[in-house]
N, C-alpha and C positions, 0 to 999 in steps of 0.2 A: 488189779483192775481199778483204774480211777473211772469217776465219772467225764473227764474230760475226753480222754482215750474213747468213751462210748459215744460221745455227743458226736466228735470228729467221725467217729464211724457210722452215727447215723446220718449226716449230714449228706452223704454223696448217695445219689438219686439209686446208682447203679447196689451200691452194698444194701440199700434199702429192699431192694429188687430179688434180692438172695436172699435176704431172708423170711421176706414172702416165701419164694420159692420151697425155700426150707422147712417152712410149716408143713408142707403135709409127708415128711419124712426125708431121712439122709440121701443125699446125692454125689454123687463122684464129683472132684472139678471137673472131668470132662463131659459129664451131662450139666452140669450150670455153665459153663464155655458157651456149648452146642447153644444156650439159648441167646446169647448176644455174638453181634457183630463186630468183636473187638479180639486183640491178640490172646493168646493163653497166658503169655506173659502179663496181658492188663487184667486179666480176670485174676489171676494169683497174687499179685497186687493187692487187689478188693478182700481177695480171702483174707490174705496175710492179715491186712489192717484189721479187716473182722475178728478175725484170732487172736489178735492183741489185744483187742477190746475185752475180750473173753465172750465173744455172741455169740461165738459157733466153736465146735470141737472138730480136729482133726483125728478121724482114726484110718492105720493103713493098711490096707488086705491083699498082700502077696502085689500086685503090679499097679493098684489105685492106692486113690485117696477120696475117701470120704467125707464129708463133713456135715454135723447136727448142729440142728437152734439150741442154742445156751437158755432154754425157757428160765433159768432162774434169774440172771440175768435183767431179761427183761422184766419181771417179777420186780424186783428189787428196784428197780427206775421209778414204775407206776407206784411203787409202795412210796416212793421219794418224793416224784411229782403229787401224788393224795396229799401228803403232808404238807407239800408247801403251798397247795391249794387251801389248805385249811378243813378238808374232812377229815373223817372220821377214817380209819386205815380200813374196815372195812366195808367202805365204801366204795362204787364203782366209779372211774372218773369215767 
């Protein structure tokens, strides 16, 4: 996982929207589908890219797909962004 790959993934409104979603626990793609207006093909897309970022985890159970927030991940950004803000690491930004 580069930091590039995350920037790219955080950049598009929709993958931002997923992992909102995703904070309050794992969802099937076909429940993050259900909540936009767009193909399952476009929404698998969004995952994909998030996957590759390393945001979110794919796990598979008999006929789904699930997918969790990568909290460490995000962890590891704000620890990146503190620093080049110039505090202290534990600091809150």
């Amino acid at each position: 996982m580069g930091f590039g790959e995350t920037f790219k993934a955080l950049s598009d409104p929709v993958r931002r929207e997923i992992l909102v979603m995703l904070k309050s626990g794992r969802m099937s793609a076909g429940e993050i589908a259900d909540r936009f207006d767009m193909t399952n093909a476009t929404i698998s897309y969004h995952l994909s890219v998030l996957k590759k970022a390393d945001l979110v985890w794919e796990t598979k159970e008999k006929n789904y797909v699930y997918y969790n927030l990568n909290t460490s991940v995000v962890e590891e950004i704000m620890l990146w962004l503190s620093d080049l803000k110039g505090g202290k690491q534990n600091e809150t930004i």
